[in-house]
C-alpha positions as CSV (number, residue, x, y, z in Angstrom):
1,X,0.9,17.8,10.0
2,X,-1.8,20.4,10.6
3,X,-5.5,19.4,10.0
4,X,-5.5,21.9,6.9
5,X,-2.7,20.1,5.7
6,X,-4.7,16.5,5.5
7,X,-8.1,18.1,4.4
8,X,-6.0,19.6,1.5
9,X,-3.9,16.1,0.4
10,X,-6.6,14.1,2.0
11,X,-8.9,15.2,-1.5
12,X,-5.8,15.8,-4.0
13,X,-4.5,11.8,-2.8
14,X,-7.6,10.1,-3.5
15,X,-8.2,12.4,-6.9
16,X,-4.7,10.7,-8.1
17,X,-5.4,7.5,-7.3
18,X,-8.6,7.4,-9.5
19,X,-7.0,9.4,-11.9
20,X,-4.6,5.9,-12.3
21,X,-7.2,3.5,-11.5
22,X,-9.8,4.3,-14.4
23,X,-7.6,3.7,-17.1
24,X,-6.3,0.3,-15.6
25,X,-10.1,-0.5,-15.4
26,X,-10.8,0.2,-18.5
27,X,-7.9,-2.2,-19.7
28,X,-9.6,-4.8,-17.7
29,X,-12.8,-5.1,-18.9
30,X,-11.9,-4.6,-22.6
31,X,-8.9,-7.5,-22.0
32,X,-10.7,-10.2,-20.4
33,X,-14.0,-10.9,-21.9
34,X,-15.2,-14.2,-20.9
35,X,-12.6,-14.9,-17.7
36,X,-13.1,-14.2,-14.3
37,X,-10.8,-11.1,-13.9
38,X,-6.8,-10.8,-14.3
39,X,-5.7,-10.5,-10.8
40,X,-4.9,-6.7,-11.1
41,X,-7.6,-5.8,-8.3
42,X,-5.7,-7.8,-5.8
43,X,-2.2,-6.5,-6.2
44,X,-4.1,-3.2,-6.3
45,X,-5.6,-3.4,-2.9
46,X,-2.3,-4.8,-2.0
47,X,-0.4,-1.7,-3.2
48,X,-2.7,-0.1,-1.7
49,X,-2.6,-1.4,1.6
50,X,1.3,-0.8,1.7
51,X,1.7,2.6,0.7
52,X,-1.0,3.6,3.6
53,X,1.8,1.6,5.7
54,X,4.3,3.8,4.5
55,X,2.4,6.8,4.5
56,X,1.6,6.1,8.5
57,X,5.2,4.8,8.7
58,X,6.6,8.4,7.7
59,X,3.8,10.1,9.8
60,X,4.6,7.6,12.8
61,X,8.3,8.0,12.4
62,X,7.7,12.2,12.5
63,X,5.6,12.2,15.7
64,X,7.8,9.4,17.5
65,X,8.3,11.6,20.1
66,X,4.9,12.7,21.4
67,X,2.6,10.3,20.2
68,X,3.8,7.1,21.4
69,X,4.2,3.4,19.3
70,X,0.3,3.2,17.8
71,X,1.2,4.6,15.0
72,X,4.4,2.8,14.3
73,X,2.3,-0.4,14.7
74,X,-0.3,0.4,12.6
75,X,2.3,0.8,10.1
76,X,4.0,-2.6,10.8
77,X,0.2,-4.1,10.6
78,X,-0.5,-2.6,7.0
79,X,2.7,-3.4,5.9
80,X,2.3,-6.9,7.0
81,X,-1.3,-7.4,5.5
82,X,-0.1,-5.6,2.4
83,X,2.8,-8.1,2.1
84,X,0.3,-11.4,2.4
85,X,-2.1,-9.8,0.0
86,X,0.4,-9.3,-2.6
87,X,1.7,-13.0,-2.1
88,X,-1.9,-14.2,-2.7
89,X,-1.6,-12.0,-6.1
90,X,1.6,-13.6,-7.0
91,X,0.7,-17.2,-6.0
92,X,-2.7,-16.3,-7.8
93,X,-0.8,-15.2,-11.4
94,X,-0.4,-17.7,-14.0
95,X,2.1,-15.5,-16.6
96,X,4.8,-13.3,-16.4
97,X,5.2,-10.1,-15.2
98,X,4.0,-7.2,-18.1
99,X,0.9,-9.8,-19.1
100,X,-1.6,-7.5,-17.6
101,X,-2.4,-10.5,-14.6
102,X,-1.0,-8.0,-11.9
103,X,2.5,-10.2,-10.8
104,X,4.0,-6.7,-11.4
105,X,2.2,-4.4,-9.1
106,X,2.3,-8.5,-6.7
107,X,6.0,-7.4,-6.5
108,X,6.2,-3.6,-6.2
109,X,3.3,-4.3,-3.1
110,X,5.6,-6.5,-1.7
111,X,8.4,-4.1,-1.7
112,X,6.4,-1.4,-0.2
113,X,5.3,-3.4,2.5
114,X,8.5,-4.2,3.2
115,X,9.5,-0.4,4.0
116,X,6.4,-0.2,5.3
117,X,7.6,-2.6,8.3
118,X,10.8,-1.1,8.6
119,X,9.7,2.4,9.0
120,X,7.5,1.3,11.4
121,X,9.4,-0.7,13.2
122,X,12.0,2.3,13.2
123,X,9.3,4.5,14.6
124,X,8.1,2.1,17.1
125,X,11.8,1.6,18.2
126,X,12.5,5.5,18.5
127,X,8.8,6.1,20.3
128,X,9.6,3.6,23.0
129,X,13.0,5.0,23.9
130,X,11.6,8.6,24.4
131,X,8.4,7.0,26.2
């Protein structure tokens, strides 16, 4: 991927994820008044933290061959961090999924995270072959 390339998604990425973010945060502070949140930041950073593992999975697993397994690892690392961040949303949650207490995005987080390893681990198994 080209340095153009990044400084052109780099802007158009982060413009999408506010774009979803502001309504959700609007939600949140007209739905809980007098509690101390609803658990939707935390599945947030989770998701967050494992689609940036699959994003450097993909990136890792396309540059196997010349750039060795740091990438692939980082991948596995934000995958795994992604994965215990989204159990501490679930574990957090009270209700049932489609409450607004963020057990949903808990288990799509966790499902990400889990590619996330796998891609990296795929990566870091194809880098160390052609190493």
């Amino acid at each position: 991927m080209s340095v153009r390339r990044s400084l052109t998604a780099l802007p158009a990425a982060l413009l999408g994820v506010l774009a979803l973010v502001a309504p959700a945060a609007a939600q949140v502070s007209l739905a809980e008044e007098d509690s101390g949140g609803s658990g939707r930041a935390i599945s947030g950073a989770a998701l967050l933290l494992a689609l940036a593992g699959v994003a450097i999975g993909i990136w890792a697993l396309r540059s196997a061959n010349t750039q060795g397994p740091r990438r692939a690892l980082i991948a596995v690392a934000l995958g795994l961090a992604g994965a215990v961040v989204a159990a501490i949303a679930l574990a957090s949650s009270d209700a049932d999924a489609g409450t607004g207490n963020g057990q949903g995005g808990g288990v799509v987080a966790v499902v990400l995270a889990l590619i996330a390893m796998a891609i990296g681990g795929v990566a870091a198994a194809r880098s160390r072959h052609t190493v």
